[in-house]
C-alpha positions in Angstrom: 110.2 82.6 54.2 110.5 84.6 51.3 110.2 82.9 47.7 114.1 82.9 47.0 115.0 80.9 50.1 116.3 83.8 52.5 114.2 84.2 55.8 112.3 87.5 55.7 113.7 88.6 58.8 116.5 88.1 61.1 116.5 86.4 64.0 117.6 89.6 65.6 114.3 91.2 64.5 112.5 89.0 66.1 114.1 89.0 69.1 113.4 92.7 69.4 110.1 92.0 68.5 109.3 89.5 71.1 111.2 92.0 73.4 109.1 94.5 72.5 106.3 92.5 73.2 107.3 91.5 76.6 108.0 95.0 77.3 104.0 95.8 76.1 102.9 92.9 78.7 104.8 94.2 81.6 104.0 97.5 81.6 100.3 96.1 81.2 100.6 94.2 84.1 102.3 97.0 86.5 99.0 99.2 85.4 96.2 96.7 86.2 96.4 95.2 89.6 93.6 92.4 88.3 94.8 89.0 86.0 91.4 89.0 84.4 91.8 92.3 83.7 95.1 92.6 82.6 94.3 89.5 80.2 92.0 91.7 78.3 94.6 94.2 77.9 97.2 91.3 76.4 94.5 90.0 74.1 94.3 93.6 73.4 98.0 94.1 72.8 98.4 90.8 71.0 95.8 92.0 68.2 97.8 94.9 67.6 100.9 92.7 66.9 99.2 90.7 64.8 97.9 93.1 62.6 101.2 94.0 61.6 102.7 90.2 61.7 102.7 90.8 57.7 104.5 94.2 56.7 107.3 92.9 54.8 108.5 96.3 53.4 111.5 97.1 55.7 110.3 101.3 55.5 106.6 100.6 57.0 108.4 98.5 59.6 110.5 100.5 60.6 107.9 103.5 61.0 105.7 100.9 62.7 108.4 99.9 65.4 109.1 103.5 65.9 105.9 104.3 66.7 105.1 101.1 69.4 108.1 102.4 71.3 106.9 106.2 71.1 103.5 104.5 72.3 105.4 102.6 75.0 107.7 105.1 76.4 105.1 107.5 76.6 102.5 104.5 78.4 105.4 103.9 81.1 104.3 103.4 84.5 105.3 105.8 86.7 106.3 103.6 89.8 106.6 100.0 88.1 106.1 96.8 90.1 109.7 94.9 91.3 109.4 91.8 93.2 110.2 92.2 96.7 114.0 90.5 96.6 114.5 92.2 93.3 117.3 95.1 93.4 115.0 98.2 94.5 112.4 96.0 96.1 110.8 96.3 99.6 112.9 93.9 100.8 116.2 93.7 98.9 119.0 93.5 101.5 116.8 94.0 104.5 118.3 91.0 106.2 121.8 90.8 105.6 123.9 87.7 106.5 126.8 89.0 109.3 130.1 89.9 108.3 132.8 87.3 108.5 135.7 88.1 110.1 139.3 86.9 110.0 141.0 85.2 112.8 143.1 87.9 113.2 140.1 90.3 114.1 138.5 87.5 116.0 141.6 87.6 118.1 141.8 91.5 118.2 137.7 91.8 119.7 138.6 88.8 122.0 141.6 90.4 123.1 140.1 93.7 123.6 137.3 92.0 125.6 139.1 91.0 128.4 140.9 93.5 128.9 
């Protein structure tokens, strides 16, 4: 907290922050297949955050930010990891429950059946 009693940032800054951050670890992770690995590359990422815990002039932020997501979008994995039951997964609606049907198409196959 600043001297005068107003926080020094929002809590909406640092939500986007930590969302950035989170956005920096998963692209990490759908690059290096390996946890020990990978781990360097968050202690890695981590440092670079907390080199600039400290800018407090709202300008140099700013330019910082912009740059991580320039650095980001242009770091993107191509074909990113999604877990198999995910939406776009290897297995998201492979095995679909049967449709229910009314009585009154029950009837109707029944019907049709015996005839």
């Amino acid at each position: 907290m600043s001297s005068s009693g107003v926080p020094a940032y929002t809590t909406a800054h640092r939500l986007y922050v930590k969302s950035l951050y989170k956005r920096y670890l998963t692209n990490a992770l759908n690059w290096y297949i390996r946890r020990d690995l990978w781990r360097n590359k968050a202690i890695e990422i981590r440092a670079e955050f907390e080199r600039n815990r400290n800018i407090t002039d709202p300008r140099a932020l700013a330019i910082v930010l912009e740059q991580a997501e320039a650095k980001l979008a242009k770091e993107l994995h191509p074909d990113p990891y999604r877990p198999p039951l995910f939406p776009d997964g290897t297995k998201w609606e492979r095995n679909l429950p049967p449709r229910m049907f009314t009585e009154k198409e029950k009837a109707e196959a029944l019907a049709a059946e015996h005839h």
